[in-house]
C-alpha positions as CSV (number, residue, x, y, z in Angstrom):
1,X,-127.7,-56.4,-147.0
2,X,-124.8,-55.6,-149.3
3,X,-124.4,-59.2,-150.8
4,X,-128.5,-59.0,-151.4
5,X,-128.0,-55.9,-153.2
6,X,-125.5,-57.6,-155.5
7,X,-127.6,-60.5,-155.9
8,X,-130.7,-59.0,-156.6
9,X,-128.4,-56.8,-159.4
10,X,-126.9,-59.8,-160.5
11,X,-130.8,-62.1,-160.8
12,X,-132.0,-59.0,-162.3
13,X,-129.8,-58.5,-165.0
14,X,-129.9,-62.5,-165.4
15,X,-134.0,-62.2,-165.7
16,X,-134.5,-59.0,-168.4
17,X,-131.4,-60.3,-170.4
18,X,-133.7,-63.1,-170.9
19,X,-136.9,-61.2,-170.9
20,X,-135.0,-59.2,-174.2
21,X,-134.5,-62.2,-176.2
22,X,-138.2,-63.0,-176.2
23,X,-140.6,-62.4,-179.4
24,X,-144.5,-62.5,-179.0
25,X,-144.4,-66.9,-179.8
26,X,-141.8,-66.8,-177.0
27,X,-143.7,-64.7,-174.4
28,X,-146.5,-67.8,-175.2
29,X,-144.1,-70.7,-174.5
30,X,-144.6,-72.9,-171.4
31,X,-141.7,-71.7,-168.5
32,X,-140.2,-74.1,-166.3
33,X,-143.1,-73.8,-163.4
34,X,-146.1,-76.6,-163.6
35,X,-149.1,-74.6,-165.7
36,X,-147.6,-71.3,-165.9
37,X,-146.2,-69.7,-169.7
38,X,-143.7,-67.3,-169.7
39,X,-146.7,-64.6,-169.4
40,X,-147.6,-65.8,-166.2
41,X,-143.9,-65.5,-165.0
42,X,-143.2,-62.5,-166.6
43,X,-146.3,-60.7,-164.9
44,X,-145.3,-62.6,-161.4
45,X,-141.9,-61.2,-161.5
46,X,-142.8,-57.7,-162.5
47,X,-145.8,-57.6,-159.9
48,X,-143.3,-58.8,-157.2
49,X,-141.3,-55.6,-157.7
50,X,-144.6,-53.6,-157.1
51,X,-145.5,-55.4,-154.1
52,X,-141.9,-55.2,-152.8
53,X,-142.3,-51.3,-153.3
54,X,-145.2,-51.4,-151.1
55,X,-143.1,-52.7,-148.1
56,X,-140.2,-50.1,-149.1
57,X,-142.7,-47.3,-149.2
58,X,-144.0,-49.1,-145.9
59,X,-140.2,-48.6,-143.9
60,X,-140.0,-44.8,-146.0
61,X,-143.2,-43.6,-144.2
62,X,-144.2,-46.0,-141.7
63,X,-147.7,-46.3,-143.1
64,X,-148.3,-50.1,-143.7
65,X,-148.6,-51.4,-147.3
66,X,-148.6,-54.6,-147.4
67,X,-147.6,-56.4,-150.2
68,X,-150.6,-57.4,-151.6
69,X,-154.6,-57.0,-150.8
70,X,-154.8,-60.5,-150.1
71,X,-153.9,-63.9,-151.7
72,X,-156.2,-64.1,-154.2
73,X,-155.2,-60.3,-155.3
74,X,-152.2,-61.5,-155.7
75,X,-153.2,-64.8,-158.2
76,X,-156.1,-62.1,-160.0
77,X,-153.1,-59.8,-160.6
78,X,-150.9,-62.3,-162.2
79,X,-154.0,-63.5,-164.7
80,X,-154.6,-60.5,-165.3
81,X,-151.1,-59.2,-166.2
82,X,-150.5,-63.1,-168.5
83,X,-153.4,-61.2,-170.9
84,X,-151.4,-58.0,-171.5
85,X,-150.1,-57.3,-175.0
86,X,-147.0,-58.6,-175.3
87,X,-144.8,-55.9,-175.9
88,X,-146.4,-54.1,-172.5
89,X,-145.9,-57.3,-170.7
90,X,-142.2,-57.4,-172.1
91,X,-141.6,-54.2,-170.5
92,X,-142.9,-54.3,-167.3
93,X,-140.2,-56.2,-166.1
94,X,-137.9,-53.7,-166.3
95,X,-139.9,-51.2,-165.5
96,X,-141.2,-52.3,-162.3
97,X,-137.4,-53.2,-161.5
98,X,-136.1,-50.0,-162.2
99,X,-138.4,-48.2,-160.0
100,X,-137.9,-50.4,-157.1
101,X,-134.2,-50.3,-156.9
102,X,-134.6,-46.1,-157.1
103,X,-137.3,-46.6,-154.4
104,X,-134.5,-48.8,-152.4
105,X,-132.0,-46.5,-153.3
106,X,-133.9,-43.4,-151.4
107,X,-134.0,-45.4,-148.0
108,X,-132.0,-43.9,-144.7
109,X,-130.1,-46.1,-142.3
110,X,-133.1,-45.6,-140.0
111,X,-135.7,-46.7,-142.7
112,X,-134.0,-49.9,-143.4
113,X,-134.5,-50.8,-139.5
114,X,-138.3,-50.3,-140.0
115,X,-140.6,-53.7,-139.1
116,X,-142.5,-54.7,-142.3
117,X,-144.4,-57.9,-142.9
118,X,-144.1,-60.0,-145.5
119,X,-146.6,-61.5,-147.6
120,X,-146.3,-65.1,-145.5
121,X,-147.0,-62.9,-142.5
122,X,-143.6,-62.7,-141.1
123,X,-142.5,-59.6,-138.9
124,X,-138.7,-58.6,-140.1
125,X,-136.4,-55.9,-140.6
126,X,-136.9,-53.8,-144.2
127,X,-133.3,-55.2,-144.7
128,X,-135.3,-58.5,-145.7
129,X,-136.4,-56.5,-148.5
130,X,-133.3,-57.2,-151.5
131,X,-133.0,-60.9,-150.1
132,X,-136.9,-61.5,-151.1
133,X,-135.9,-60.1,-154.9
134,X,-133.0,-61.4,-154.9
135,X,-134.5,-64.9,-154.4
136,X,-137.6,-63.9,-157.0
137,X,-135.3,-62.9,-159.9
138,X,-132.4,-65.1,-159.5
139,X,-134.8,-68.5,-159.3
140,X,-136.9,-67.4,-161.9
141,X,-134.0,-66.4,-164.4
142,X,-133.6,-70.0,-164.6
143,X,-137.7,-70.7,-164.4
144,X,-138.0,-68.0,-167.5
145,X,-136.2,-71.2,-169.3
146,X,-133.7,-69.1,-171.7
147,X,-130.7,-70.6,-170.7
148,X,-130.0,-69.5,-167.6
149,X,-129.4,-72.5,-165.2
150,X,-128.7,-72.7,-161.4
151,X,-124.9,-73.0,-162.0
152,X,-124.8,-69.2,-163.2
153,X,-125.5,-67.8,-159.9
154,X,-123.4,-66.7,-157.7
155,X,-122.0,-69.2,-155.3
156,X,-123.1,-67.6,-152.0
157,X,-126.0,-66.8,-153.3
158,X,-126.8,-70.4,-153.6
159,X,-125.3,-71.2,-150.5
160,X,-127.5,-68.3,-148.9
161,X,-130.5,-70.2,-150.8
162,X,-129.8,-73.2,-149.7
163,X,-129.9,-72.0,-146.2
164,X,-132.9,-70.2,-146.6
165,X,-135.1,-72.9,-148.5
166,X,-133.5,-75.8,-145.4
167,X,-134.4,-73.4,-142.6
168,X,-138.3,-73.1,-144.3
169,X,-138.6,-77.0,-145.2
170,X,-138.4,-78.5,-141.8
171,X,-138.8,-82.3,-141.7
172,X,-138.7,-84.7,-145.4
173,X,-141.5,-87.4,-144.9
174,X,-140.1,-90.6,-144.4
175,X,-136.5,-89.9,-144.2
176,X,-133.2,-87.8,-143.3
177,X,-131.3,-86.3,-145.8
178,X,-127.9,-85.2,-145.6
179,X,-127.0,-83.0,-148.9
180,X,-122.9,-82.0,-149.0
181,X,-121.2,-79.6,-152.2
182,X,-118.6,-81.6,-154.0
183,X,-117.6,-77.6,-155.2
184,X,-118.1,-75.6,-152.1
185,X,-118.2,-75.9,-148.7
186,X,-122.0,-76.0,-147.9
187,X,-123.6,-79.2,-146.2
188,X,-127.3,-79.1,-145.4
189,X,-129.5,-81.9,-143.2
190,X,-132.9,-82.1,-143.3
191,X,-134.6,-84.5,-140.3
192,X,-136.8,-87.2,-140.9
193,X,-138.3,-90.2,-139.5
194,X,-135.8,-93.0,-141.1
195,X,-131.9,-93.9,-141.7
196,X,-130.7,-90.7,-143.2
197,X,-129.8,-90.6,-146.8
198,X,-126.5,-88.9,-148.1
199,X,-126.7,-86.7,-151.5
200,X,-123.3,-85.9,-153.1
201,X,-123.2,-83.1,-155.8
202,X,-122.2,-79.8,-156.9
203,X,-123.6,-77.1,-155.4
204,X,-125.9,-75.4,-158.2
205,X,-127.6,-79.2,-158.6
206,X,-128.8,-78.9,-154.7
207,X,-129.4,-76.1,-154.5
208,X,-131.4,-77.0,-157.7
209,X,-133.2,-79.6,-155.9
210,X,-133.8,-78.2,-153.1
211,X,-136.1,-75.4,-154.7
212,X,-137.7,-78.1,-156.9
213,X,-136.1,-77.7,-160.1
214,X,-134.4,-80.0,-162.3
215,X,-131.0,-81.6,-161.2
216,X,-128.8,-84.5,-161.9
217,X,-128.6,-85.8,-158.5
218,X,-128.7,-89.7,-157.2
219,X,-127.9,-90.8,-153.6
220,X,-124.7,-91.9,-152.9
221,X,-125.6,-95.3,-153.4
222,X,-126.6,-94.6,-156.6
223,X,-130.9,-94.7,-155.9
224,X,-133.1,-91.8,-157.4
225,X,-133.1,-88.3,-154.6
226,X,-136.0,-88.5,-152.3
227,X,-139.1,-86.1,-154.0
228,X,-139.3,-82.9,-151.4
229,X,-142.4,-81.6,-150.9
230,X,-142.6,-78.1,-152.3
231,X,-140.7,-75.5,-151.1
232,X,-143.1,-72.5,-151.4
């Protein structure tokens, strides 16, 4: 839990420094995620650290909370938070940050062992809890589209991402893949149905493609990557 901690400081930090730079045109531009502006991620972000101080409050008391009402409470909240004046939606951010990591911050050894269920329905630990921001802030730093790319996150955080997003994809349609770090020592193979096919690059570009952001990856033979289906 200690190297989520640090990666959910370090995403953090990333995400507001960005958030800081923005003016009202700004908060209005398009971010790196498919029909979502920066209002939409900037709500989605903050909302997350609400939602995530629902589960901590969950392992605190043991009443459950769950993260959100239900699905489409979850979309309604992130419209809704796109339309808030800019300099409130600037803020929240931070503010909804700052209140989760005191939240996190109050938890007892015991608490942290306390079952809570995430909003995909699975049963875990409340030690999940900084790996899930972690992941949130650090990914959408780059999505927030202010600079920030894949490459200025900490190494094994990407290798701990790249685990993560494997373990969730399952099998590619239509081929193997085999994906190997020319920086780090990280390899990665996803099953499929055909010959496999080997991707050779640095880390922060898998990692990259693996979450369905951009990258400048070819196979080894030199043909475009394989599209992966999406990864959330």
């Amino acid at each position: 839990m200690t190297d989520a901690r640090r990666w959910m400081e370090h995403g953090t930090q990333l995400f507001l420094s960005g958030v800081d730079g923005l003016d009202d045109a700004g908060v209005a531009a398009p971010s790196g995620l498919p029909g979502w502006s920066r209002r939409h991620l900037l709500a989605h972000v903050a909302a997350n650290a609400e939602a995530l101080g629902n589960l901590v409050h969950w392992a605190e008391t043991g009443e459950e909370t769950p993260m959100y009402a239900s699905s489409d409470a979850r979309a309604r909240g992130i419209e809704e938070g796109s339309q808030l004046p800019a300099a409130t939606l600037l803020a929240w951010p931070r503010s909804s940050a700052e209140k989760l990591d005191a939240a996190m911050g109050s938890l007892s050894d015991e608490q942290w062992t306390q079952l809570i269920v995430t909003a995909q329905g699975r049963t875990v630990p409340a030690t999940e809890i900084p790996w899930m921001r972690a992941r949130e802030v650090c990914v959408h730093a780059v999505d927030l589209g202010t600079g920030v790319t894949f490459a200025d996150l900490p190494a094994d955080f990407l290798v701990a991402l790249g685990n993560d997003i494997v373990g969730k994809r399952g099998a590619v349609p239509g081929v193997a893949l085999r994906l190997e770090a020319t920086d780090a020592s990280a390899i990665w193979d996803l099953p499929g149905v055909d010959a496999a096919v080997s991707v050779a690059g640095p880390l922060a570009d898998l990692v990259a493609y693996l979450s369905g952001r951009p990258h400048d990856l070819s196979t080894t033979d030199g043909s475009p990557v394989p599209v992966l289906p999406a990864w959330l």
